[in-house]
C-alpha positions in Angstrom: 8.7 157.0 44.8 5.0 156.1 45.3 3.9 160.0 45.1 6.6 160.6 41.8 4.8 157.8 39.6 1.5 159.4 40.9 2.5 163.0 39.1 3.6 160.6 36.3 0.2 158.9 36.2 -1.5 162.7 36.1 0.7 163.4 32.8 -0.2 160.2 31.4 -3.8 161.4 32.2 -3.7 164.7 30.3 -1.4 163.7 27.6 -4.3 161.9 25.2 -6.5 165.4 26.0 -2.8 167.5 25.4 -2.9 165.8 21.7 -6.7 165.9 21.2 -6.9 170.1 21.3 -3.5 170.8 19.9 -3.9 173.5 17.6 -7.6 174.1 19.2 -9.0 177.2 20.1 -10.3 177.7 23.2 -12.2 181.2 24.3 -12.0 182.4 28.2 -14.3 185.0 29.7 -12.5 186.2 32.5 -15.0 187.5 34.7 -15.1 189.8 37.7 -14.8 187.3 40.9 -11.7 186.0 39.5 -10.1 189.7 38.5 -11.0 190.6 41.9 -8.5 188.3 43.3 -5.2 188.5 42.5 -3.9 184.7 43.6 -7.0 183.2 41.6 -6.0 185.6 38.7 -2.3 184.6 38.4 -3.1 180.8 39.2 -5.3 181.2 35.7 -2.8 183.1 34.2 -0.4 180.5 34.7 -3.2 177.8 33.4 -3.3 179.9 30.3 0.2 179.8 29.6 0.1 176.2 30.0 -2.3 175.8 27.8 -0.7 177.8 25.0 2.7 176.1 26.0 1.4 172.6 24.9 -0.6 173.6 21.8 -3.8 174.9 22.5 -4.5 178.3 21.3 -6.4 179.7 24.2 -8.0 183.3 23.7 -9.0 185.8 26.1 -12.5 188.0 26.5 -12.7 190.0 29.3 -15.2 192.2 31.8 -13.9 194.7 34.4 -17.4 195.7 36.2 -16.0 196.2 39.8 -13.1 198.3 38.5 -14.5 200.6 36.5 -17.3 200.6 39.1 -14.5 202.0 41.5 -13.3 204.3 38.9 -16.8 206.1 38.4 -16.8 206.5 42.5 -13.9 208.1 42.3 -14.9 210.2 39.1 -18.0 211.4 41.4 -20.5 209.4 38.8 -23.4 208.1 39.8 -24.3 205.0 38.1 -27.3 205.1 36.3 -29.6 201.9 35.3 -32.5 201.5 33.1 -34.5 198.2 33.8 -31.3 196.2 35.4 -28.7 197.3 32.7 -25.9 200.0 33.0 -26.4 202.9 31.0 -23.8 203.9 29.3 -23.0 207.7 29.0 -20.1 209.8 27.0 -18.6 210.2 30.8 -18.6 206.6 31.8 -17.7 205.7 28.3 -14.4 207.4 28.8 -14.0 205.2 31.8 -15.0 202.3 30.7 -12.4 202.8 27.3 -9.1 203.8 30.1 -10.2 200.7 32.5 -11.7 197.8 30.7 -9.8 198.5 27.2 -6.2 200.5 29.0 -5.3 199.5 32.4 -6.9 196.0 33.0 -6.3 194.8 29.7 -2.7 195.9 29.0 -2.0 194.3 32.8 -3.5 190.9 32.0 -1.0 190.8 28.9 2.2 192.0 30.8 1.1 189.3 33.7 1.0 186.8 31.5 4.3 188.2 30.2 5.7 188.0 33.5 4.6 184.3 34.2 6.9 183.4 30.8 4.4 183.5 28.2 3.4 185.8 25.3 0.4 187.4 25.1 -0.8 190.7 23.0 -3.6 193.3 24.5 -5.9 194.3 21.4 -7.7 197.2 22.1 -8.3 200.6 20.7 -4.5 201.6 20.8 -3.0 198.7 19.2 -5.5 196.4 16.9 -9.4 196.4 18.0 -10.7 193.2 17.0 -14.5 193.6 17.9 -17.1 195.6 16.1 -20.7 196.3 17.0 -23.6 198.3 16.8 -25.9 200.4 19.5 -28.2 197.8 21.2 -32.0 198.1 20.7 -33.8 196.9 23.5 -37.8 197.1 24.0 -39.0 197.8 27.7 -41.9 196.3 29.8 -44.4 198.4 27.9 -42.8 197.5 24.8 -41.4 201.5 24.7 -37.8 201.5 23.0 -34.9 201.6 25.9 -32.2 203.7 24.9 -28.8 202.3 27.3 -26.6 205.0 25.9 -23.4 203.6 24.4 -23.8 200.2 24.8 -23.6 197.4 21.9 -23.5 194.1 20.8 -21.4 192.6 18.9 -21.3 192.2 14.6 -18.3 191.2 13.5 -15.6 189.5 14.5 -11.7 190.7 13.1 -11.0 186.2 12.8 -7.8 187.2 11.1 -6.2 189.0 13.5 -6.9 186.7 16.2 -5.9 183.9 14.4 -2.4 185.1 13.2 -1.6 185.8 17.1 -2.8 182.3 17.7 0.1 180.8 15.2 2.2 182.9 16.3 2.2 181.6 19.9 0.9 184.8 21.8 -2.4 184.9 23.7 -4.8 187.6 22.3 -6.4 189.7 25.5 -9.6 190.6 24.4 -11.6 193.4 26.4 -15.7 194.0 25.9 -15.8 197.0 24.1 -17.0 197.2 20.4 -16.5 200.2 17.5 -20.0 201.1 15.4 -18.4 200.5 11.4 -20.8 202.6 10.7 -20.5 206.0 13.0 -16.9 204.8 14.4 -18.4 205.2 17.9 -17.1 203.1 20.5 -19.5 200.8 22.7 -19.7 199.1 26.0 -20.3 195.3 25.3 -21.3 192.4 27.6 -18.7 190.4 28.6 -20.2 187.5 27.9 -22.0 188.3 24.6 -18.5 189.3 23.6 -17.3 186.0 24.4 -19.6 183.8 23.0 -19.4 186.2 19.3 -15.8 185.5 19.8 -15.9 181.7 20.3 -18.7 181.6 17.1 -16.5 183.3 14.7 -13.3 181.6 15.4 -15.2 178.3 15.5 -13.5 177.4 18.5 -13.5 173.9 20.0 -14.4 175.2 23.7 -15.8 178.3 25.1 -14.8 178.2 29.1 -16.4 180.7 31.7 -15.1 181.4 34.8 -17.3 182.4 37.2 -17.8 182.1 41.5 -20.0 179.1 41.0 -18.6 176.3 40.3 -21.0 175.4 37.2 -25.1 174.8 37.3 -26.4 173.4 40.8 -29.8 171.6 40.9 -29.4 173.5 44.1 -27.8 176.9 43.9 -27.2 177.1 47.2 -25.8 173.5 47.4 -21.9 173.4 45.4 -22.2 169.0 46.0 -25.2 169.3 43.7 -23.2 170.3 40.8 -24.1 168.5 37.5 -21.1 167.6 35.2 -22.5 167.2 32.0 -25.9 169.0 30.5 -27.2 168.8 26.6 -29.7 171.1 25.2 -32.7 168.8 26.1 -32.0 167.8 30.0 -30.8 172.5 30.3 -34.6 173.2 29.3 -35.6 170.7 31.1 -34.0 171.7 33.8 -34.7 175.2 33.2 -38.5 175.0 32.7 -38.6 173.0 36.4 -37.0 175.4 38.2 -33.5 173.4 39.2 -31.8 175.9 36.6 -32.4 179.0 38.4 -33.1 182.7 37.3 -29.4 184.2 37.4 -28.4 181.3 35.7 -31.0 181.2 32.8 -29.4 183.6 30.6 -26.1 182.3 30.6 -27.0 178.8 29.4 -29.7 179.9 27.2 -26.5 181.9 25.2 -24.4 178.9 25.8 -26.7 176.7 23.5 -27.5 179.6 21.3 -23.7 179.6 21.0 -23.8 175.5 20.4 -26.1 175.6 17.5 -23.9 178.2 16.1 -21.0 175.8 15.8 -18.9 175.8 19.2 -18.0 172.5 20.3 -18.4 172.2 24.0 -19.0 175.1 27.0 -17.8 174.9 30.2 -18.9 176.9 33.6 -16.2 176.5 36.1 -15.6 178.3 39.7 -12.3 180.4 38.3 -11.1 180.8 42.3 -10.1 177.2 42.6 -6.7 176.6 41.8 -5.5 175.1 38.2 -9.7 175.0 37.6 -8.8 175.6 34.1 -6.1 172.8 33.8 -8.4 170.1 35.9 -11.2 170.8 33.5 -9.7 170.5 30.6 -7.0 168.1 31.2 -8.8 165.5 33.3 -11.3 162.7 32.5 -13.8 164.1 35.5 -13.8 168.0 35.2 -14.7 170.0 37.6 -17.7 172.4 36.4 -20.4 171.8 34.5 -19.6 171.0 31.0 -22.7 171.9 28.0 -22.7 169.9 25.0 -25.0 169.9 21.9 
């Protein structure tokens, strides 16, 4: 009896946060440490439905690095990089399009399908939602760095998104973008994509699931994780050292993203089971939460 009014006293818990995002949008970046395991996957999958199940409109941005990695292997392509980045040629476009935009994101929707939710894959064959132009990026030197087909992000089709949203489905997002201009198609960060998703919906929480489980003031120590950060204690932070370099770029977008009218961002270890559900449905968390 002792352990059923427990469970009770967990619904009790997330019922005032159930009621506070009802009708909220929420973006997720699905990154690569959680696609890469197929129990963490499904465990957020099922979070997802969840979440869509009691109100919350959650919306889906996705990578696919190690997969289409594997698929250029196969293809005998040798990966090219220009300062760090992935250059992006018409041969690895073409894989980058049939993984990132066909097979991983049509399987995310019919997973979540499976689970007993609705969900619908937008990509290039059935509504593409993301539009972009060819990144400009300026070298050491200051010479012009020309990444291939790679872009960032312009535009943002809110309509469409929302309408799947009232609907009750989950939109499945992947990084690629089309040029309005030349109707090319480009490669697109993952997480640019995501946080140009979450600004033009407005959404109330941007969550990104990573294989940390949120900013350390010791990366190498997961007990040093710190719960909540505001702009002024992240620079802080950052300028000392205690926000390391891999992280820096990631929160530098996330306040970028802040000032541009999202609500609240979250960086939480997506392997932990239910890591969406415990950060968004209890009064602790369990990642690092950024707030303006």
């Amino acid at each position: 009896m002792e352990e059923a009014i427990q469970k009770a006293d967990v619904l009790i818990e997330a019922l005032g946060w159930i009621r506070r995002f009802r009708d909220k949008i929420t973006v997720i970046k699905l990154g690569g440490s959680v696609m890469e395991n197929p129990d963490a996957l499904r465990h957020v999958l099922i979070d997802i439905v969840f979440m869509e199940t009691v109100g919350m409109w959650p919306v889906v941005v996705h990578g696919g690095g190690a997969s289409i990695s594997r698929a250029m292997a196969a293809a005998m392509i040798e990966p090219r990089f220009i300062h760090g980045r992935r250059y992006t040629d018409d041969a690895t476009l073409k894989i980058v399009e049939e993984v990132l935009a066909g097979e991983i994101n049509e399987d995310i929707a019919r997973k979540i399908e499976e689970i007993g939710g609705r969900a619908m894959n937008l990509n290039f064959k059935t509504t593409n939602v993301l539009f972009g132009e060819k990144m400009q990026l300026e070298g050491p030197a200051g010479e012009s760095l020309d990444l291939g087909h790679v872009g960032a992000v312009t535009r943002v089709d809110r309509t469409t998104i929302e309408n799947l949203c009232y609907a009750g489905q989950v939109p499945i997002i992947p990084s690629m973008a089309i040029d309005e201009a030349t109707g090319q198609k480009l490669n697109v960060n993952a997480d640019t994509a995501a946080n140009a998703v979450a600004e033009a919906l407005g959404a109330e929480k941007l969550v990104f699931l990573s294989d940390v489980n949120g900013v350390r003031t010791d990366k190498d120590n997961p007990t040093t994780l710190v719960h909540s950060l505001d702009g002024e204690k992240a620079r802080s932070m950052m300028a000392d050292g205690r926000i390391d370099a891999g992280m820096i770029p990631k929160v530098e977008a996330c306040l970028q993203t802040l000032d541009r009218g999202v609500k609240k961002i979250h960086i939480i270890d997506g392997r932990l089971r239910h890591s969406l559900l415990l950060e968004i449905y209890t009064n602790m968390g369990v990642g690092t939460e950024i707030v303006h």
